[in-house]
C-alpha positions as CSV (number, residue, x, y, z in Angstrom):
1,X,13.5,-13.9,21.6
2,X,9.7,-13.7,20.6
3,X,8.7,-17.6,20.8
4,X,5.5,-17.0,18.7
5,X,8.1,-16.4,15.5
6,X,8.1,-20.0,13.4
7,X,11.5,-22.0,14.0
8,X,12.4,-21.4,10.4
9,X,12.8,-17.8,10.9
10,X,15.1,-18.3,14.0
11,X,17.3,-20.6,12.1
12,X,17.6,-17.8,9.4
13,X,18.4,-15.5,12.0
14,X,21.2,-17.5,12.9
15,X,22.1,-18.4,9.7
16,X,22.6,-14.7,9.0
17,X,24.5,-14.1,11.6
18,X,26.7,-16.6,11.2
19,X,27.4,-15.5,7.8
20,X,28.3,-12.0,9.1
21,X,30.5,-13.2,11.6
22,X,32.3,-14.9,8.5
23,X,32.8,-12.2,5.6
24,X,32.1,-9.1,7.3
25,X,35.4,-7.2,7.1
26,X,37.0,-5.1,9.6
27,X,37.2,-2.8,6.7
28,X,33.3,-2.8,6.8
29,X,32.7,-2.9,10.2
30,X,34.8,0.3,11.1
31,X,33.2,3.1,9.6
32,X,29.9,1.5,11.7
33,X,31.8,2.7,14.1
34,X,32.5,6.2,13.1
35,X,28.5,7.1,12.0
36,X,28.3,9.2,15.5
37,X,31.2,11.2,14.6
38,X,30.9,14.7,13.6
39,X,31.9,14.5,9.8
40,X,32.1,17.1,6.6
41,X,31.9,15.8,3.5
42,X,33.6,18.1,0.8
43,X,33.3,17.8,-2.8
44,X,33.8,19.7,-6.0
45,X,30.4,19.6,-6.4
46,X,26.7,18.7,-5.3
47,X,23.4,17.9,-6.9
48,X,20.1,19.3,-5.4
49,X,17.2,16.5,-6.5
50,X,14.8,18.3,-5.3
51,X,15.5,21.9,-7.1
52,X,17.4,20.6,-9.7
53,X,20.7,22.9,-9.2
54,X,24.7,21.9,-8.7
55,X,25.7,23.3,-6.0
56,X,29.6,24.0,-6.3
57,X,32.4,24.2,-3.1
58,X,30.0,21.6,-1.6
59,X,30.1,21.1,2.1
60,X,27.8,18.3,3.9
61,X,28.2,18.3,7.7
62,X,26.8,15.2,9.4
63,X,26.4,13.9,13.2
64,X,25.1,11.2,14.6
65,X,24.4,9.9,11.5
66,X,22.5,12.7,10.3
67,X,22.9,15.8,8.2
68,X,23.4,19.2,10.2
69,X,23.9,21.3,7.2
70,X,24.4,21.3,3.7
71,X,25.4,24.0,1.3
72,X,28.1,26.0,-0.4
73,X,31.2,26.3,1.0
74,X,30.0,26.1,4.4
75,X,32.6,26.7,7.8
76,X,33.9,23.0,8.7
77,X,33.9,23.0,12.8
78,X,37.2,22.5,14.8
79,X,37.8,18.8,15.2
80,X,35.4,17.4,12.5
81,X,36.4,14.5,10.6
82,X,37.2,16.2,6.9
83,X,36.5,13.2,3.8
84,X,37.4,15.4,0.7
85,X,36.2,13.4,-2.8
86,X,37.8,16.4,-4.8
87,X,36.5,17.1,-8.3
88,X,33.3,14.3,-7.6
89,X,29.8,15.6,-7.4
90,X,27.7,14.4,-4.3
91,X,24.4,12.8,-4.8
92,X,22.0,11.1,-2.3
93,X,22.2,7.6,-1.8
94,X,19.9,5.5,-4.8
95,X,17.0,3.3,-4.1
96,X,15.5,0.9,-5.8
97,X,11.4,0.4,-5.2
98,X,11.5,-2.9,-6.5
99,X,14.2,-5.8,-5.5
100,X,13.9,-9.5,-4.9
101,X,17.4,-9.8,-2.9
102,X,16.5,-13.2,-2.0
103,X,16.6,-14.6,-5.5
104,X,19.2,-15.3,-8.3
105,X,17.8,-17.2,-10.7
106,X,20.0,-19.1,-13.6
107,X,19.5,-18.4,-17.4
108,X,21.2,-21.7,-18.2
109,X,18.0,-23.6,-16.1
110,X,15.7,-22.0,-18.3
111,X,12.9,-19.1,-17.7
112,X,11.2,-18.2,-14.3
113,X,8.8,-21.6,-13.4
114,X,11.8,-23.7,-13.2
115,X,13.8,-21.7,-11.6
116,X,11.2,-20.6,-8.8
117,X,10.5,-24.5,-8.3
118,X,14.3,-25.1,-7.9
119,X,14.7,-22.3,-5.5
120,X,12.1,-22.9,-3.3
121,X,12.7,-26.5,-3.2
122,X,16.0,-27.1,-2.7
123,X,17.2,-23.8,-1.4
124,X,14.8,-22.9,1.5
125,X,14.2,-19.6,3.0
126,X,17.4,-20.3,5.6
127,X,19.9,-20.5,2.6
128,X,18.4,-17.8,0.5
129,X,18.4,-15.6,3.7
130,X,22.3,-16.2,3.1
131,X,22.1,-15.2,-0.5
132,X,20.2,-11.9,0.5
133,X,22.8,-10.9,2.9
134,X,25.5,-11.3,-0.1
135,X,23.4,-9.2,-2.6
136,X,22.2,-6.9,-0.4
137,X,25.7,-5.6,0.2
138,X,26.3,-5.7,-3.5
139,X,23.2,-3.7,-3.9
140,X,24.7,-1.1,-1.1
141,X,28.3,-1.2,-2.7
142,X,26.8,-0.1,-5.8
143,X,25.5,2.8,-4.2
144,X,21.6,1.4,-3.2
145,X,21.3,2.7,0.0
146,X,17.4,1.8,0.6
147,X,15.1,-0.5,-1.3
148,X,11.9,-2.4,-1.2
149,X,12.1,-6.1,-1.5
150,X,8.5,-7.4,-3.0
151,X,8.5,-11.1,-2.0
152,X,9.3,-14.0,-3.8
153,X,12.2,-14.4,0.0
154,X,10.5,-17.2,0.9
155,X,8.6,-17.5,4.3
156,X,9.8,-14.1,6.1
157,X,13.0,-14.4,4.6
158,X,13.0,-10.9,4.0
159,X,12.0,-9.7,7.0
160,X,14.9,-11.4,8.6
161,X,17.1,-9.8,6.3
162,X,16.2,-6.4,7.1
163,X,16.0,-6.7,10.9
164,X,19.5,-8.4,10.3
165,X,20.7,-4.8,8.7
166,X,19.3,-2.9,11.5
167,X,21.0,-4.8,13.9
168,X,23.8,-4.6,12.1
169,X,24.8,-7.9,11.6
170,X,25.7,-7.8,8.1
171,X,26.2,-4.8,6.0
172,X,23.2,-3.8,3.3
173,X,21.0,-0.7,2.4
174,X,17.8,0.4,4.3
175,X,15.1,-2.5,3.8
176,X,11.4,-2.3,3.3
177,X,9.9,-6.0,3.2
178,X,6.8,-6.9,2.3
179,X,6.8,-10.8,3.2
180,X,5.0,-13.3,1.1
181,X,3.1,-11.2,-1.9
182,X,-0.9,-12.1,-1.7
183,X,-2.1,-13.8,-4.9
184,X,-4.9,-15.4,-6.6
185,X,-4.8,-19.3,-6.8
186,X,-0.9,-21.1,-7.6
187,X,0.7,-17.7,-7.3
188,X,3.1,-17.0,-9.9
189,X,3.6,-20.6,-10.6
190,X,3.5,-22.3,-13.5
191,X,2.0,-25.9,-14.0
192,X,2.2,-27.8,-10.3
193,X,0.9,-31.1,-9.6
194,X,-2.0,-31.2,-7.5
195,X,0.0,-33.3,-5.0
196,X,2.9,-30.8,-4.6
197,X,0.8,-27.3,-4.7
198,X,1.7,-27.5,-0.6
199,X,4.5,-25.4,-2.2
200,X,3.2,-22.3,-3.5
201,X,2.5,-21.2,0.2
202,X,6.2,-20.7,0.8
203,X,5.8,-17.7,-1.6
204,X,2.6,-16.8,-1.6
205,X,-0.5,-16.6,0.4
206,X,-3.1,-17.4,-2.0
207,X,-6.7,-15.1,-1.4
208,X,-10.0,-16.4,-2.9
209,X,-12.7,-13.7,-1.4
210,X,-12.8,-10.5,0.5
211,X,-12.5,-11.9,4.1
212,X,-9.6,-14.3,3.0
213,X,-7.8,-10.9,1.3
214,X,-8.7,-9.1,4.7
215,X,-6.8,-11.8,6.5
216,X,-3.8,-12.1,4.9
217,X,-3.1,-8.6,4.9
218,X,-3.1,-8.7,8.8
219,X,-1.3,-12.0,8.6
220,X,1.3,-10.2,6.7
221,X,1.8,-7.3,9.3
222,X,1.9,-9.5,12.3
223,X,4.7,-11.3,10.4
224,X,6.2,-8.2,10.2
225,X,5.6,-6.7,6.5
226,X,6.0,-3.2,6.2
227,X,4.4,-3.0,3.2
228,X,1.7,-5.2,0.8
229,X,3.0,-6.5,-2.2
230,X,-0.1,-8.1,-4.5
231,X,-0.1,-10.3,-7.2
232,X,-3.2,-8.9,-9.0
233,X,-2.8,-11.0,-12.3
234,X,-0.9,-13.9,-13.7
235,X,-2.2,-15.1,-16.9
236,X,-6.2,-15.8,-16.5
237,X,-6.0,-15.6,-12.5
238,X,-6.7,-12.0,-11.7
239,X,-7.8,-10.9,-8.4
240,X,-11.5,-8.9,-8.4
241,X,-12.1,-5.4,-7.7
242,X,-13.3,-6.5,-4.2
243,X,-10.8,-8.4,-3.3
244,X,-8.1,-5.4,-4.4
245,X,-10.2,-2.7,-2.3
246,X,-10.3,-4.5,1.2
247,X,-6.6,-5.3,1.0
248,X,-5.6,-1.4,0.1
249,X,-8.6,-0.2,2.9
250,X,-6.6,-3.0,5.4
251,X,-3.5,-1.6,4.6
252,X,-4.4,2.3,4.3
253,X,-5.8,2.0,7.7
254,X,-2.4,1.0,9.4
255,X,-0.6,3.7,7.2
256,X,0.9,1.0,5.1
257,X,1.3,0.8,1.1
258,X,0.5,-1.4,-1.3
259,X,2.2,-2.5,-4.3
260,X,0.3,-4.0,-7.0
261,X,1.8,-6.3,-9.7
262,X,-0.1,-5.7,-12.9
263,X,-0.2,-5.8,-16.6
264,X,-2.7,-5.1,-18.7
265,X,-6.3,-3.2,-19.4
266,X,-7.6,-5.4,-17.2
267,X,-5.2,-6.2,-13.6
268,X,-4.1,-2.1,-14.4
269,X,-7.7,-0.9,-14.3
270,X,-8.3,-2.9,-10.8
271,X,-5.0,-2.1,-8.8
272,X,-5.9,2.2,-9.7
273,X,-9.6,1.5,-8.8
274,X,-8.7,0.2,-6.0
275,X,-6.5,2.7,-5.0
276,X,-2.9,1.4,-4.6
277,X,0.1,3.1,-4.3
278,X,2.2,1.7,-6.6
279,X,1.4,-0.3,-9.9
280,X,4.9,-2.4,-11.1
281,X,5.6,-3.4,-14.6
282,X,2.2,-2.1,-16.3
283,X,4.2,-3.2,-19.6
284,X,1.0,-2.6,-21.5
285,X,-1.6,0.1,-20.1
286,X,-4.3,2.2,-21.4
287,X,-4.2,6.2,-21.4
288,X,-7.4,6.2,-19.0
289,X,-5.5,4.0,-16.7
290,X,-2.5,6.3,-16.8
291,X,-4.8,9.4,-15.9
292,X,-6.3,7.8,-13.3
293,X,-2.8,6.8,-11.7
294,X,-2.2,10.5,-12.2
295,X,-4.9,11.6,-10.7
296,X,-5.0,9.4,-7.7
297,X,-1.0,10.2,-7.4
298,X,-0.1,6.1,-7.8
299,X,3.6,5.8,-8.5
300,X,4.4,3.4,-12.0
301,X,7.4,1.3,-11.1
302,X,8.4,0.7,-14.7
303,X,10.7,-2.6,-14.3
304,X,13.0,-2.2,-17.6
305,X,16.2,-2.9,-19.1
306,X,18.1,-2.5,-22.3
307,X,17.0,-5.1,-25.0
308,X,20.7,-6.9,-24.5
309,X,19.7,-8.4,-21.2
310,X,17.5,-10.4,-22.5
311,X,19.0,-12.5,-24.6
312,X,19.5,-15.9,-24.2
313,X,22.5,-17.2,-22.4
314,X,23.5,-19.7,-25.5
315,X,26.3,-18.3,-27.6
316,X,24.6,-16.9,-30.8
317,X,26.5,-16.2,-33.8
318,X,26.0,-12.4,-35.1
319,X,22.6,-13.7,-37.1
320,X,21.4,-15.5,-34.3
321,X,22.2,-12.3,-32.0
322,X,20.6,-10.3,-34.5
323,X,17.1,-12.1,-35.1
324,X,16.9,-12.5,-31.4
325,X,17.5,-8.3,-30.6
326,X,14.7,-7.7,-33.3
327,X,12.3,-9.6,-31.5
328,X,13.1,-8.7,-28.3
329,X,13.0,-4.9,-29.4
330,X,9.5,-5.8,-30.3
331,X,8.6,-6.1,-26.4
332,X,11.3,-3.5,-25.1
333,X,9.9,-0.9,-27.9
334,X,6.4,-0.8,-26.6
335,X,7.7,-0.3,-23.0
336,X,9.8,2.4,-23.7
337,X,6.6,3.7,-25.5
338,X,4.3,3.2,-22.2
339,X,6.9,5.2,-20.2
340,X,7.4,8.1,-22.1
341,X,3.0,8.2,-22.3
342,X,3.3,7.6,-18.5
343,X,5.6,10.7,-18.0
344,X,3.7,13.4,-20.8
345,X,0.3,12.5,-18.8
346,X,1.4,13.7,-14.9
347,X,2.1,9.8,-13.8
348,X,5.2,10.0,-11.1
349,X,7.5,7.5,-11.7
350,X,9.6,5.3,-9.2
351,X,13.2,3.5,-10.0
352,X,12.5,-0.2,-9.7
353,X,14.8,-2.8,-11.4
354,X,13.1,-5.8,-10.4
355,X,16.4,-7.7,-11.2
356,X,16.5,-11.5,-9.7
357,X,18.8,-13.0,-12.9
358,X,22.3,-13.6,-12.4
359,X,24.3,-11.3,-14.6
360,X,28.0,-13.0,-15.5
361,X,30.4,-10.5,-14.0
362,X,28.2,-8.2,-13.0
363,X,27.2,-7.6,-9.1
364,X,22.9,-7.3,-8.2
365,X,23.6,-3.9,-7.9
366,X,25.4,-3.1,-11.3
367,X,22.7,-5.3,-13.0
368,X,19.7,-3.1,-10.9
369,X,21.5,-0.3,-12.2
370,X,20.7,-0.8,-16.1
371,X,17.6,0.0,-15.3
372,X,18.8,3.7,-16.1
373,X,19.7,2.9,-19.6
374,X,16.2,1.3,-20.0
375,X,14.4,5.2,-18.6
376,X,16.6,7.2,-20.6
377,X,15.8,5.3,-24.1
378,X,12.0,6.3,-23.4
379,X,13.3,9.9,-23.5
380,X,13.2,10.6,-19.3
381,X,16.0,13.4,-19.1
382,X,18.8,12.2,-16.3
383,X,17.2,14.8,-13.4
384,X,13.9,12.9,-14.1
385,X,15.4,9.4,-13.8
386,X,17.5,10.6,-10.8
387,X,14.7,11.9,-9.0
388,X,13.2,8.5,-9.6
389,X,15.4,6.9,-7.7
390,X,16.0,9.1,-4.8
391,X,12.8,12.0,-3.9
392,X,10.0,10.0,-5.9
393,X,11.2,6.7,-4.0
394,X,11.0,8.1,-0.8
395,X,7.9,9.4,-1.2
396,X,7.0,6.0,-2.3
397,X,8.7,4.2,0.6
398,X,7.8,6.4,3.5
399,X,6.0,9.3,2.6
400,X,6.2,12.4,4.4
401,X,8.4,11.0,7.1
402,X,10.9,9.6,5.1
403,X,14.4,10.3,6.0
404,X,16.2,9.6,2.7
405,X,16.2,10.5,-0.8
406,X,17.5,13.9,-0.8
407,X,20.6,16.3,0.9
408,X,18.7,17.7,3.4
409,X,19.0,18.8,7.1
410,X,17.5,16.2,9.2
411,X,17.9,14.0,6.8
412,X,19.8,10.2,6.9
413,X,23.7,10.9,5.7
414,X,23.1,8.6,2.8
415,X,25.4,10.1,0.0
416,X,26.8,8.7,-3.0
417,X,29.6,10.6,-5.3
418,X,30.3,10.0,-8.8
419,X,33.6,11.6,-11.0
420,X,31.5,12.5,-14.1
421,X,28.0,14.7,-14.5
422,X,25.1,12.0,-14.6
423,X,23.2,15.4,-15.7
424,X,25.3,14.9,-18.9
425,X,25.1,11.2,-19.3
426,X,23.2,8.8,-16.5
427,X,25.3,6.2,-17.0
428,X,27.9,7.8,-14.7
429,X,25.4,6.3,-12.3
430,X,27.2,3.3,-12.9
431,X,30.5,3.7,-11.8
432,X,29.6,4.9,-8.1
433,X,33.3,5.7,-6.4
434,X,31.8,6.6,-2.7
435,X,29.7,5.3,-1.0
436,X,27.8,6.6,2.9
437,X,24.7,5.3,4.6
438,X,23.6,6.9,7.8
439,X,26.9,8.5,8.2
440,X,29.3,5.2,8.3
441,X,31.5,5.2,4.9
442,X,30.8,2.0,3.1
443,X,32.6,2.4,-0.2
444,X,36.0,5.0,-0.6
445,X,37.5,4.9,-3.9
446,X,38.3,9.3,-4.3
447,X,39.9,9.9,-1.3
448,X,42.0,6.4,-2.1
449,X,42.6,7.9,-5.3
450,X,44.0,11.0,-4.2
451,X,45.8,9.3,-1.4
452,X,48.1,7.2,-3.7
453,X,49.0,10.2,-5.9
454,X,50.1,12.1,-2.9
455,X,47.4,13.7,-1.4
456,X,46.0,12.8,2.2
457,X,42.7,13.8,2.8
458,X,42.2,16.1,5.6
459,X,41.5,14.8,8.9
């Protein structure tokens, strides 16, 4: 145990284990078991992000976790375990460049400042470290098998999370954290007292100057970030030009990204000038800024969804329902609008959801997954949108040496299948029947399937 790590985080530690040792299945825990195996994975079919082709008679051969080969019909060695999804087509696992795992804020309380008071407050980071573990294996389940979670976990929350995963004490997808996101004075808060601003810390670390901005980005690698998540504006606090360039050279000079919250002329202008790697929401930018981001390769993480999610939570009658979708298409309309500008001018685009709402009957990870919907609307063709969320998001994760995203040899077995064509419609996205990260089988509905009507996949 490192003694220098605050008490808090040892307790969440705990706290996370405990909560494995509780709902962890031994359905979930066996195929942990099975990821040094040799395995084939056969299918009907198999998408190539990278190229764009289907590759029929499909054949994936993994060991140790890791893909061997990958092609057409490929020879299956003697003794291999066989998992045969049929008629499904074989994708690599989805990620999501923009999560919050450690929230699940209530549409009943109201909008985000009361619900960020109430979860800081009365939750803590040791009891949304629980909640993370649950959503994060919602988030895998629903095929997610990497993401980026950009603050808002409390203090460290999300790095104990993610070294939970690893360790394998509860079940989620591969997790990039970025700690507490730096910010310019109260963070993203609304209105707090001057007596009980002590709080904002536990979510952000609040930078007034260069050296301040400098210091909190090595702060947040010795608390273990893996990436730096900034808050360049909210409202009339925006961080300077000066203050964005010392945390991207701070961070570029350990090999680390950023990611820069920003709307507007303004925040958009300073996180590109300043050379970030990723600029989230953006939901109004200028065509300058766009070039620029194209030039300088910065990834937009466009955080939409389909107008319906946000309405109100209040049953509406069908005039209500109606007045409210026309203004919210007002917002939703000019987004779709940016996107589509984003895309025609050269600006790469990563799959982030940004979802931290609870959804009625929906999991985190079919709510993160509407975000699909949201891409398609501003005319992104299904390849483009898939390659958002698997080869651009990589890229964006881990550059270069990223192991995931794509069907590749050397690469993590992180596969997903799906019955449909998402080439045809992306919602087949949505209904994810298998599920493999690293070679362990986390989700098996085809071979179930197949099972029950009388054939046995082959062992």
């Amino acid at each position: 145990m490192n003694l220098k790590r605050p008490v808090f985080q040892t307790l969440v530690l705990l706290s996370v284990l405990l909560l494995s040792a509780v709902t962890t299945t031994a359905r979930a825990q066996a195929p942990a078991a099975s990821a040094s195996k040799r395995i084939a994975v056969r299918a009907a079919r198999m998408l190539d992000v990278r190229g764009g082709a289907v590759v029929a008679n499909a054949v994936v051969l993994i060991e140790n976790g890791r893909i061997q080969s990958a092609g057409s019909g490929l020879a299956i060695p003697s003794g291999a375990e066989v998992i045969d999804l049929g008629g499904a087509m074989l994708l690599p696992g989805l990620t999501d460049s923009h999560t919050h795992l450690l929230q699940n804020y209530d549409k009943q309380i109201g909008g985000d400042d009361p619900n960020m008071i109430l979860t800081v407050t009365q939750l803590g980071t040791t009891r949304r470290a629980l909640l993370g573990a649950l959503q994060a294996r919602e988030m895998l389940e629903a095929g997610f098998t990497s993401v980026r979670d950009l603050g808002n976990s409390g203090w460290n929350g999300d790095v104990a999370l993610r070294d939970a995963i690893r360790s394998g004490w509860v079940t989620g997808p591969r997790l990039f954290a970025s700690t507490r996101a730096l910010s310019a004075a109260g963070g993203q808060f609304g209105g707090v007292s001057a007596e009980m601003q002590k709080v904002i810390e536990q979510e952000y670390v609040v930078v007034s100057g260069v050296e301040e901005a400098r210091r909190a980005v090595r702060q947040a690698f010795y608390d273990g970030a893996d990436l730096i998540k900034v808050i360049v504006n909210t409202g009339a606090r925006v961080l300077s030009l000066e203050e964005m360039k010392v945390i991207v050279e701070e961070a570029h000079r350990v090999n680390r990204k950023v990611s820069a919250h920003a709307i507007g002329d303004a925040a958009t202008r300073i996180a590109a000038e300043a050379g970030v790697d990723s600029i989230e929401h953006a939901y109004t930018i200028p065509d300058d800024v766009l070039r620029m981001m194209a030039e300088k390769k910065i990834f937009l993480v466009p955080t939409d969804f389909p107008s319906e999610f946000y309405l109100p939570p209040q049953t509406l009658t069908q005039e209500q329902r109606e007045a409210a979708l026309k203004n919210i298409k007002g917002f939703t309309s000019g987004s779709r609008e940016r996107l589509a500008r984003a895309v025609k001018l050269g600006v790469r685009i990563s799959a982030g959801s940004d979802s931290y709402y609870a959804e009625p009957g929906q999991t985190r990870g079919q709510t993160s997954k509407l975000m699909f919907r949201a891409y398609a609307e501003s005319g992104m063709t299904p390849l483009e949108i898939i390659r958002a969320a698997t080869i651009n998001n990589a890229e964006l994760f881990a550059g270069e040496r990223a192991l995931f995203g794509s069907i590749e040899v050397g690469k993590f077995a992180d596969l997903i299948a799906v019955a449909g064509d998402p080439l045809k419609e992306i919602t087949e996205l949505e209904r994810v029947r298998f599920v493999m990260k690293g070679g362990a089988v986390v989700k098996d509905e085809l071979t179930a399937t197949r099972a029950g009507a009388g054939a046995r996949p082959s062992k």
